[in-house]
C-alpha positions, 0 to 999 in steps of 0.5 A: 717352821718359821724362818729366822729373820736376816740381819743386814749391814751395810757398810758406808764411810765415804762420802755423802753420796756413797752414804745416800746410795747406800741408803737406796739399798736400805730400802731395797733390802726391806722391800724385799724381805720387811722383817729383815734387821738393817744395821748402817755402820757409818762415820760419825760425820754422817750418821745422822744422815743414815738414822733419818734413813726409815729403811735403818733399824740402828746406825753404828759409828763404832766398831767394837759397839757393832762387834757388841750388838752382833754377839747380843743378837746371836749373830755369828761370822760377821765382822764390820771389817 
C-alpha cells in the first residue's frame, strides 16, 4: 500500500532572513521525504524570494488562495493562520 504524500506549509512573513532560513528547511523538508508537497505562504514583498527557492513547489501571498488549494488537494485541518 502506498503512502499518501505530505503536504508542508511553511509560513514566513518577517523579514528577508527569517524568509532565507526558512527556505533552508524547504530543502531540508525534501531532502528527507523528495515526494513530499512544499507550499510557502509569504508577503508579497518576498515571494519572488521564495519561488526562485527549487525546494517551493507553490508560493502563497494570499490566505483565502491558500485556504483555496488546501480544499482542492483534499488537505484537511490545516489553516494558514
Amino acid at each position: 500500500m502506498t503512502q499518501p504524500v505530505k503536504h508542508w506549509i511553511l509560513q514566513r512573513i518577517g523579514g528577508l532572513g527569517d524568509v532565507c532560513m526558512a527556505l533552508c528547511a524547504c530543502q531540508a523538508l525534501r531532502r528527507t521525504d523528495p515526494a513530499c508537497v512544499i507550499w510557502f505562504f509569504t508577503s508579497p514583498r518576498y515571494a519572488r524570494v521564495a519561488a526562485a527557492c527549487p525546494f517551493v513547489d507553490e508560493v502563497f501571498t494570499d490566505p483565502h488562495l491558500l485556504e483555496e488549494a488546501l480544499r482542492e488537494t483534499s488537505v484537511r485541518g490545516l489553516s494558514p493562520t
